[in-house]
VOSENU-991348 format. One record per residue: residue number from 1; residue in one letter; x, y, z of N, C-alpha, C in turn. Coordinates in pm, 1 decimal. Atoms other than C-alpha are relative to their C-alpha. Example, Ala and Ser with C-alpha at 12.3 -4.5 7.8 and 13.67 -1.06 7.14 Angstrom:
SITE   k r     n.px     n.py     n.pz    ca.px    ca.py    ca.pz     c.px     c.py     c.pz
SITE   1 A     89.0   -119.0      0.0   1230.0   -450.0    780.0     90.0    120.0      0.0
SITE   2 S    -82.0   -119.0     -6.0   1367.0   -106.0    714.0    -77.0    109.0     73.0
END
This chain:
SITE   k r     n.px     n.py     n.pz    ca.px    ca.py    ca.pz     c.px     c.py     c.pz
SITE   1 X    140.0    -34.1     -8.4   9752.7  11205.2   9723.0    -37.4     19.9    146.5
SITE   2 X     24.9    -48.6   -139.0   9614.9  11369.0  10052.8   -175.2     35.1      7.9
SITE   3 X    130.3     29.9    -67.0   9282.2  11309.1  10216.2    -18.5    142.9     66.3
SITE   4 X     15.8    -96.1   -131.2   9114.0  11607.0  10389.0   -134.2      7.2     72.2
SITE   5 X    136.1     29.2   -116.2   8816.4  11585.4  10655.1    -28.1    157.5     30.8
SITE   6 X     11.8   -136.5    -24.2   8702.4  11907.4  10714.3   -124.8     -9.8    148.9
SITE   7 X     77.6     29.3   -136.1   8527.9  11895.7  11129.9    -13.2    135.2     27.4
SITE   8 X     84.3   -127.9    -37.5   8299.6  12171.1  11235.8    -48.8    -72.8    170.0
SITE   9 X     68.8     21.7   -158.4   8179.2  12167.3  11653.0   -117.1     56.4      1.1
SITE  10 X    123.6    -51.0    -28.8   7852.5  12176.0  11703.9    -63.4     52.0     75.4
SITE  11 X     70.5    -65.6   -142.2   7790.0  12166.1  12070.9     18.2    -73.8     54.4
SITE  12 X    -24.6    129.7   -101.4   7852.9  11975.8  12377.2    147.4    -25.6    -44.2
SITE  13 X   -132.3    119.6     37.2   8123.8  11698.6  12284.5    -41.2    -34.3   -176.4
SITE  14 X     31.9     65.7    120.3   7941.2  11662.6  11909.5     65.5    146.1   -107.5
SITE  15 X   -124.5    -33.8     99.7   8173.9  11708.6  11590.9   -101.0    -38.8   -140.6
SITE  16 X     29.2     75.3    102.4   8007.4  11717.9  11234.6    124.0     43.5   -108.5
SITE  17 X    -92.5     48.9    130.8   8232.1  11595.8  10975.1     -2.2     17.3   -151.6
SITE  18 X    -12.3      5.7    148.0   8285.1  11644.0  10612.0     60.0   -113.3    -92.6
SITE  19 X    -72.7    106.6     73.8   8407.8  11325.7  10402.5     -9.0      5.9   -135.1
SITE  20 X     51.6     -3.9    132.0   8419.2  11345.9  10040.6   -155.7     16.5    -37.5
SITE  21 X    140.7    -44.2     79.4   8132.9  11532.7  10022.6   -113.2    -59.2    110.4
SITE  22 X     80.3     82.2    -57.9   7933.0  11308.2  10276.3     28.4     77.7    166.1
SITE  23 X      1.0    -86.5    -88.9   7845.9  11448.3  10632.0    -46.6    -97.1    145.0
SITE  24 X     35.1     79.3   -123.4   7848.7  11256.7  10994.8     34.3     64.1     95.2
SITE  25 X     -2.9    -45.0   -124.2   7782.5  11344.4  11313.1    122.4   -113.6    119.5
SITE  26 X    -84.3    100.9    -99.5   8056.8  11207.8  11594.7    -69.3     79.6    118.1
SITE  27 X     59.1    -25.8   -194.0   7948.0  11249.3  11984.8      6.1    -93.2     76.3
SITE  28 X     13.6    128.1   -106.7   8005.3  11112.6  12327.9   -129.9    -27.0     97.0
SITE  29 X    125.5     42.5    -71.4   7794.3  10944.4  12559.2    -57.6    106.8     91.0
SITE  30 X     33.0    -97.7   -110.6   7592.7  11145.2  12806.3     87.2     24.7    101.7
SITE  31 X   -106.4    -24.0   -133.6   7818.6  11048.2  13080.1     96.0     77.7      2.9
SITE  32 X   -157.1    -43.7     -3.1   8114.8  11230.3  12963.4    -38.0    151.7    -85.3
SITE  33 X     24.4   -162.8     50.9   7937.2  11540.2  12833.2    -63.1     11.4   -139.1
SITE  34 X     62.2    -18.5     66.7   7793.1  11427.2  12518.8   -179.0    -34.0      2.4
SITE  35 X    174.2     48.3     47.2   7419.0  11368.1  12368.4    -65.5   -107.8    -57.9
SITE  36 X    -11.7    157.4     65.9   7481.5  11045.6  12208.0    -77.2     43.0   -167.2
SITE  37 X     30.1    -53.3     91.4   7415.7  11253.8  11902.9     49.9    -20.9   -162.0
SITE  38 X    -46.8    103.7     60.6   7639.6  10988.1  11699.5     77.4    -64.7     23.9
SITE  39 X   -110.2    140.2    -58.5   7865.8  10699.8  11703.5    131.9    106.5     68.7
SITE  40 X   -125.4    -88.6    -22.0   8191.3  10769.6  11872.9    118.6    -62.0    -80.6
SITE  41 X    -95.1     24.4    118.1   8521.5  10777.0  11687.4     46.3    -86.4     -4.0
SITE  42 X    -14.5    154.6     -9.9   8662.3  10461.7  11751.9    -79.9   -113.2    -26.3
SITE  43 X     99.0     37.6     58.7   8356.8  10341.9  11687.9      6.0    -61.7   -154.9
SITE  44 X    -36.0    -23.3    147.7   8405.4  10471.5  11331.0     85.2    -88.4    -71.8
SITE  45 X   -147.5     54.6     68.4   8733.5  10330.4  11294.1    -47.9   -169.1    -69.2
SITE  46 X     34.2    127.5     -2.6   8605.9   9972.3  11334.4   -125.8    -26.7   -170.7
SITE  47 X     77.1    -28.8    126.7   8329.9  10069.3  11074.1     89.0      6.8   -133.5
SITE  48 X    -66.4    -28.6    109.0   8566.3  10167.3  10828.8     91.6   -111.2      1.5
SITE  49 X    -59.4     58.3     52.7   8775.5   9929.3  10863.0    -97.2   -162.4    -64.8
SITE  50 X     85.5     55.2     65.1   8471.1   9677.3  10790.7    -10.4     29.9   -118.1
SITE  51 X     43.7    -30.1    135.2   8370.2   9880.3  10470.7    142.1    -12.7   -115.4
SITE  52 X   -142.4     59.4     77.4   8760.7   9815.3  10356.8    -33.2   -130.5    -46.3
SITE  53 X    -16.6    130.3     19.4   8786.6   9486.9  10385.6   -121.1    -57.2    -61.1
SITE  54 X    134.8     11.5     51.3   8406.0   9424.7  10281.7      9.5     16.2   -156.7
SITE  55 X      3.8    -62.8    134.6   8477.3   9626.8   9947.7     82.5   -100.6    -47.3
SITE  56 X   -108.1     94.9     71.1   8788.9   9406.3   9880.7    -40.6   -140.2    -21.3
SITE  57 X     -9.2    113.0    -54.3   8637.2   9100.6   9961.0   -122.5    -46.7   -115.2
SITE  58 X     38.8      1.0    110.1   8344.4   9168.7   9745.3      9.0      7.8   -146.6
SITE  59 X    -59.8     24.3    103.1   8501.2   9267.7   9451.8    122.2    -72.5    -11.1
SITE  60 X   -113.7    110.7     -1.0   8786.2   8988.9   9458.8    -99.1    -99.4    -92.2
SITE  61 X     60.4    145.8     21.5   8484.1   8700.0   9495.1    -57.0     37.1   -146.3
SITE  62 X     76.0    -58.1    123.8   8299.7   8930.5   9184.6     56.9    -66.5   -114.4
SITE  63 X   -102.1     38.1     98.9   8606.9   8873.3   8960.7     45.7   -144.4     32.1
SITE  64 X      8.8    181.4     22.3   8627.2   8526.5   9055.1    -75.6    -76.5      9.6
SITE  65 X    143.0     69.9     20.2   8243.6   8454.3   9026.5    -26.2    -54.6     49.4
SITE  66 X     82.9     29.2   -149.9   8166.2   8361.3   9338.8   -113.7     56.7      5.6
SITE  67 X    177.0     14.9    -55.4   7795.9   8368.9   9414.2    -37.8     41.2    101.0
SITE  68 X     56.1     -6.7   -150.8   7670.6   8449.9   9748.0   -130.9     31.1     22.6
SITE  69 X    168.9    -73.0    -26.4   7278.5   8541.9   9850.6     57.5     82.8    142.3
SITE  70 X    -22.7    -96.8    -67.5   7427.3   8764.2  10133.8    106.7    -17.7     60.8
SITE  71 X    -73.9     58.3    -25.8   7711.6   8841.6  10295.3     10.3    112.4    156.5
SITE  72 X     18.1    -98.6   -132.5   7775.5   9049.2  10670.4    132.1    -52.0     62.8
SITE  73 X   -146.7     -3.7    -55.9   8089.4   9136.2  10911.6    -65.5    -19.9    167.3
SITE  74 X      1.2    -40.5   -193.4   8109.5   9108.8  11294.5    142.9     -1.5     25.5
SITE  75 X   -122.2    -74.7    -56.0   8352.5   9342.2  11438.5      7.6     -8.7    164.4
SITE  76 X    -54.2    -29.8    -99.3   8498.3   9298.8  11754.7     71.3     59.9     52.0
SITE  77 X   -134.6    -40.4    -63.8   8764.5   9490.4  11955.1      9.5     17.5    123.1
SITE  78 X    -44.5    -33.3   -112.7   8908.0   9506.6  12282.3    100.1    140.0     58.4
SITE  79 X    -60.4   -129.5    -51.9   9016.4   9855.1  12430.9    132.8    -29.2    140.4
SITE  80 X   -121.2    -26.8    -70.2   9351.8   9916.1  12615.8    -67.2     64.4    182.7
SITE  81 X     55.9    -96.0    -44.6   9269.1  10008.2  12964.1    125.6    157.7     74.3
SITE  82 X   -113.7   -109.3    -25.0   9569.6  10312.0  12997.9    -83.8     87.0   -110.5
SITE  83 X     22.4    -63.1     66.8   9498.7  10598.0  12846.9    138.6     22.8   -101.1
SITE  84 X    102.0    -37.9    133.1   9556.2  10691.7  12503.6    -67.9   -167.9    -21.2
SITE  85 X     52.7    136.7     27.1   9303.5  10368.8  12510.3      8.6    -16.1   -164.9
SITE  86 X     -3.2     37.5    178.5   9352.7  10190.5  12172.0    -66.2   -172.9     12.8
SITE  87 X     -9.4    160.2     50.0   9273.4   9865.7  12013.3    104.5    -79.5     44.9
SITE  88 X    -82.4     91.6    -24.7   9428.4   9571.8  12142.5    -47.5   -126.9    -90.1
SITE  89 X     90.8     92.0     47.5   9265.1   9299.9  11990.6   -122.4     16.2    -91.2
SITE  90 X     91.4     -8.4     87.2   9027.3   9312.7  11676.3    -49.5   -120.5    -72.9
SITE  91 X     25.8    119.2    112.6   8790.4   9029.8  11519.2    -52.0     16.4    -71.2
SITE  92 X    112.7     -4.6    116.3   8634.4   9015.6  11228.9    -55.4   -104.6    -44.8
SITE  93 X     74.8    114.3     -0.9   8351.6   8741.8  11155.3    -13.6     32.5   -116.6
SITE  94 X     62.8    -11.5    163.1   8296.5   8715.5  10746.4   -112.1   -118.1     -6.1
SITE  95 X     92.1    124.5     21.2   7992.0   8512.0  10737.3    -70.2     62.1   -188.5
SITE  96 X     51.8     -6.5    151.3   7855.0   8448.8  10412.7   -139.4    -90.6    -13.6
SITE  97 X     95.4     94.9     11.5   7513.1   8289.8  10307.2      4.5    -45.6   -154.5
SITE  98 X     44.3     52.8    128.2   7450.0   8075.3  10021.5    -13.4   -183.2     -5.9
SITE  99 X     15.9    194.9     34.0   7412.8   7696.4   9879.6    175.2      2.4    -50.2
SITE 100 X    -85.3     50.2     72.8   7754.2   7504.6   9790.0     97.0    137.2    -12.7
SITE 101 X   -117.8   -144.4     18.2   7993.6   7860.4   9872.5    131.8    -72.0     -1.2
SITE 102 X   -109.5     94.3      2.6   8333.4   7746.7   9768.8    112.6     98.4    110.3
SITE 103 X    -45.1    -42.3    -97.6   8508.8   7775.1  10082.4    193.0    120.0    -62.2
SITE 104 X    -95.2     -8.8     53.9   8856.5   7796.7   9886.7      7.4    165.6    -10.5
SITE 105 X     -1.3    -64.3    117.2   8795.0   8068.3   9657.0    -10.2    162.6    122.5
SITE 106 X    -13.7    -64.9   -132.3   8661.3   8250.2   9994.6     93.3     77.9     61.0
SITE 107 X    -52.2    -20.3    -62.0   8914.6   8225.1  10179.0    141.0     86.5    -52.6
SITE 108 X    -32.4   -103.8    117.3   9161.0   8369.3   9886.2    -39.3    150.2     26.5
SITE 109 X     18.1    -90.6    -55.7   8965.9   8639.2   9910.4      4.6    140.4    110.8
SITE 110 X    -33.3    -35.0   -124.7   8959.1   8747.0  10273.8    172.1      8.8     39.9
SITE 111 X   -167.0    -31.9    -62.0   9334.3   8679.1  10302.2     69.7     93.4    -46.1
SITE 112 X    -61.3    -99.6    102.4   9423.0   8904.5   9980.8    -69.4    149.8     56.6
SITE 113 X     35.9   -151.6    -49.8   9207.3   9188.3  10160.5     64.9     35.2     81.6
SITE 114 X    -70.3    -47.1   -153.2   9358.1   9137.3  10506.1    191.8     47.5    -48.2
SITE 115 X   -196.7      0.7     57.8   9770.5   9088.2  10336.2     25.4    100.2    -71.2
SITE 116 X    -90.2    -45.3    118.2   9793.7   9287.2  10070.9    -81.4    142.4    -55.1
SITE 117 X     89.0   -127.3     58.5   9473.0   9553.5   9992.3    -84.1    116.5    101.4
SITE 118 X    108.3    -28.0    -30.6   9269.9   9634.3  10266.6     95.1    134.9     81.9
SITE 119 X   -116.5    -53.3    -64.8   9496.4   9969.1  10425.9    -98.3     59.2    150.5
SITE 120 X     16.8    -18.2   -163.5   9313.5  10016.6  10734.2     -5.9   -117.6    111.8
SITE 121 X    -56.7    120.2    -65.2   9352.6   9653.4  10823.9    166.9     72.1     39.1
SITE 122 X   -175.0    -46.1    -50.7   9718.5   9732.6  10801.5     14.2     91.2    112.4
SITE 123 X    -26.5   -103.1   -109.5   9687.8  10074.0  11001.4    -14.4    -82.0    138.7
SITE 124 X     29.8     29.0    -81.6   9521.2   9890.9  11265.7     91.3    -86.0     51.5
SITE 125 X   -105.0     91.5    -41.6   9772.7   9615.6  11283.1    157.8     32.5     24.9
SITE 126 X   -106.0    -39.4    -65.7  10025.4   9821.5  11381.7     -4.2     38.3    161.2
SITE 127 X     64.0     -0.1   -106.1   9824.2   9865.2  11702.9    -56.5   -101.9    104.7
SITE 128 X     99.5    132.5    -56.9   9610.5   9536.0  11749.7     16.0    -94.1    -36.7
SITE 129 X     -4.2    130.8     62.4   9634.4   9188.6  11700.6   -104.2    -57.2    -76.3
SITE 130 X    144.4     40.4    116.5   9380.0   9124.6  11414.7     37.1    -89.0    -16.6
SITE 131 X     63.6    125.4     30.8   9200.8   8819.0  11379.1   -133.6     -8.3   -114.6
SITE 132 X    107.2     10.8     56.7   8930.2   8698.2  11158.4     -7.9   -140.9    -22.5
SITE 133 X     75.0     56.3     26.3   8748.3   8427.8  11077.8   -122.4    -17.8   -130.5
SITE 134 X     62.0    -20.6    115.5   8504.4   8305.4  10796.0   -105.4   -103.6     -3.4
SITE 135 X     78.9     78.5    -13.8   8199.0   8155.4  10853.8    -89.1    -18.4   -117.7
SITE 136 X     30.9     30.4    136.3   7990.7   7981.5  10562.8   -168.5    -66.2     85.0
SITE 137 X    149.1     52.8    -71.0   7575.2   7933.1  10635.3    -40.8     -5.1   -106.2
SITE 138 X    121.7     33.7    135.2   7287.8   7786.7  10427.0   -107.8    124.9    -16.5
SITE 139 X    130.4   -140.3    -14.9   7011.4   8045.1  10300.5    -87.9    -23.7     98.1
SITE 140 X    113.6     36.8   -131.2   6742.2   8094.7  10551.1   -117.2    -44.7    -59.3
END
């Protein structure tokens, strides 16, 4: 099965994108010739690999009836400074809110996304040393 992106140039340094049907603007900062006219691609990457692991992580706890009142990522990464700059270092913060979250069942979760489902974790970890973490808070 083969993925295809279809990228049109707009102007400047800005690229709009085609994704299954769905349409984003990429662009660089002013300094370097863009308009800041959207995220930049690396940017992206980090995004996507959030909405991976996010998707897996949610439907895992779903099917094992886990509860949560909300749940949110914090992405970190550290850039190479040589050029082709890459990821060196990536974190990911899984915080979760709720009463009585069973840490266990959690952590299951998160590990079966990062090991075994999530494939842009993987891509990335052929690059960066991914980390994560899993923080557990009361409702507000």
């Amino acid at each position: 099965m083969s993925t295809v992106v279809q990228m049109k140039w707009m102007e400047g340094m800005a690229f709009e994108a085609e994704v299954t049907g769905h349409k984003l603007i990429f662009d660089a900062d002013e300094a370097v010739g863009g308009k800041d006219l959207g995220p930049r691609p690396k940017a992206v990457v980090l995004g996507s690999l959030g909405g991976c692991t996010g998707m897996d992580v949610v439907s895992l706890l779903k099917k094992m009836r886990v509860d949560f009142d909300d749940f949110e990522m914090s992405i970190e990464a550290d850039l190479t400074e040589e050029h082709p700059k890459v990821y060196s270092r990536i974190m990911i913060r899984y915080i979760f809110y709720g009463d009585d979250l069973p840490l266990d069942k959690i952590e299951k979760a998160v590990n079966l996304s990062q090991e075994k489902y999530c494939g842009v974790s993987a891509m990335l970890r052929s690059t960066a040393k991914l980390e994560y973490r899993i923080e557990l808070r009361k409702k507000a």
